[in-house]
C-alpha positions in Angstrom: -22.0 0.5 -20.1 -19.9 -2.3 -20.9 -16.4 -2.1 -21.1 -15.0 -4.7 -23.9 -11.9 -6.8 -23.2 -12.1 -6.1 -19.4 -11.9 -10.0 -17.9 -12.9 -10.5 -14.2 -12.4 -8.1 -11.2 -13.4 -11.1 -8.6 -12.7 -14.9 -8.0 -12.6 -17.5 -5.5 -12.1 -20.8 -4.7 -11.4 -23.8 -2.6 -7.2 -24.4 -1.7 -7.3 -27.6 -1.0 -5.0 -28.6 2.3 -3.7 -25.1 1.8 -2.5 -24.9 5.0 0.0 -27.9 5.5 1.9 -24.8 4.6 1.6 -23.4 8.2 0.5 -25.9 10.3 0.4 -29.8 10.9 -3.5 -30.2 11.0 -5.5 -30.5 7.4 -7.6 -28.0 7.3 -10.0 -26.9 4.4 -9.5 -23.7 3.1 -11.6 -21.1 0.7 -10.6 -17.4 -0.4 -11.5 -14.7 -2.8 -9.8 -12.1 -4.4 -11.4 -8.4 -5.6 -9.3 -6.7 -8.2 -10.0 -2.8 -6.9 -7.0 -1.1 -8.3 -7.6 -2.8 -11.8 -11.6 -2.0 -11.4 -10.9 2.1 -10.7 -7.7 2.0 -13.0 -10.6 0.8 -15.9 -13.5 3.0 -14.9 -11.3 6.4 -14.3 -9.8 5.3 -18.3 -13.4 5.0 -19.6 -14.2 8.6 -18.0 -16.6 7.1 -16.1 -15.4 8.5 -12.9 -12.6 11.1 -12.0 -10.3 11.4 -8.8 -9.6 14.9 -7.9 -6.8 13.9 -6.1 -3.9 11.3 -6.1 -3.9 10.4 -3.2 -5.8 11.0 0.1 -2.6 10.6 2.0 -1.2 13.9 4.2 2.3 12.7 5.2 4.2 10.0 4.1 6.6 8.5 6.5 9.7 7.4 5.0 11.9 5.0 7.5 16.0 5.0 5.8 16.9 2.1 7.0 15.0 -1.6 7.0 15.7 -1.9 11.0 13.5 1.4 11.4 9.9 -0.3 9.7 8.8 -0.8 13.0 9.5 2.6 13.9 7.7 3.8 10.7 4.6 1.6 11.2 4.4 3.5 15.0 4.8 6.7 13.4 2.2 6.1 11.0 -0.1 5.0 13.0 0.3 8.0 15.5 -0.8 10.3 12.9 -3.5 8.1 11.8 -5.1 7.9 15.2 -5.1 12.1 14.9 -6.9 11.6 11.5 -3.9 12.6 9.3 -4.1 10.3 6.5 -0.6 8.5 6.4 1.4 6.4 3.8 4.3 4.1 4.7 7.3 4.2 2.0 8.9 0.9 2.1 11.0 0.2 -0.9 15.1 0.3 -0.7 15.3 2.9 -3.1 17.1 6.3 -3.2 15.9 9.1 -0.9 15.1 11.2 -4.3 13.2 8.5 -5.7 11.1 9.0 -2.0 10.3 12.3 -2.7 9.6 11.8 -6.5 6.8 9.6 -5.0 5.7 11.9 -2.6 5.6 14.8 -5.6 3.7 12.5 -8.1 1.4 12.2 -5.5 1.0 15.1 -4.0 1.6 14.6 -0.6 2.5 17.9 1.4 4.4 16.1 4.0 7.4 14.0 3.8 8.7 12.4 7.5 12.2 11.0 7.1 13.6 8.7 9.7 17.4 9.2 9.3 19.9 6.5 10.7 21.4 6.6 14.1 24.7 7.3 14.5 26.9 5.0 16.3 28.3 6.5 19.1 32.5 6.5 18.6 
C-alpha cells in the first residue's frame, strides 16, 4: 500500500564538529532519527493497524512539585522493576489536567506525590 503525501519516517547525517558544543576536542559526529509516533499515527489513520488500547501504561506517577522528579523517576522505576508498566507525568499543569491525562488514557492508577509540609 502506499500512503500518498506521507514524506520520510527516517534520516541521518553527518554534524559536523557537533560537539564543540560539550567538549574542547573536535570530534566527528553522525546521527539518525526514526519518526515512530508519526509512522503508527499514519498506519492506525489508514486502518492499516488498530491499537486496542491507549496506552500500555498501569500507573502513572504524578510528582506536584519539580523538586520531587527525582522522587518520581525512583518511583517509576520501582514499579517497573515488578513489571507494572509506568508513565511519568512531568508537565507544570493543574492536578485536573493530570488526571484528564490519565482518563484519556486509560490508566487505572494515578500515584500523586503531594508536597511536604514545612514543619512551623
Amino acid at each position: 500500500m502506499i500512503i500518498k503525501n506521507f514524506g520520510s519516517v527516517c534520516s541521518g547525517g553527518r554534524y559536523e564538529n557537533l560537539a564543540k558544543h560539550y567538549t574542547d576536542k573536535k570530534l566527528p559526529g553522525v546521527g539518525i532519527s526514526i519518526g515512530l509516533t508519526r509512522f503508527f499515527y499514519q498506519l492506525k489513520k489508514e486502518n492499516i493497524i488498530e491499537f486496542k488500547e491507549k496506552s500500555i501504561a498501569k500507573a502513572l506517577v504524578v510528582p506536584m512539585a519539580e523538586e520531587q522528579t527525582g522522587y518520581a523517576l525512583e518511583v517509576a522505576s520501582n514499579l517497573r522493576q515488578k513489571d507494572i508498566n509506568t508513565d511519568i507525568f512531568l508537565e507544570d499543569k493543574k492536578l485536573k489536567a493530570k488526571f484528564k491525562y490519565a482518563d484519556k488514557l486509560k490508566i487505572p492508577y494515578v500515584i500523586v506525590l503531594r508536597r511536604r509540609r514545612r514543619k512551623k
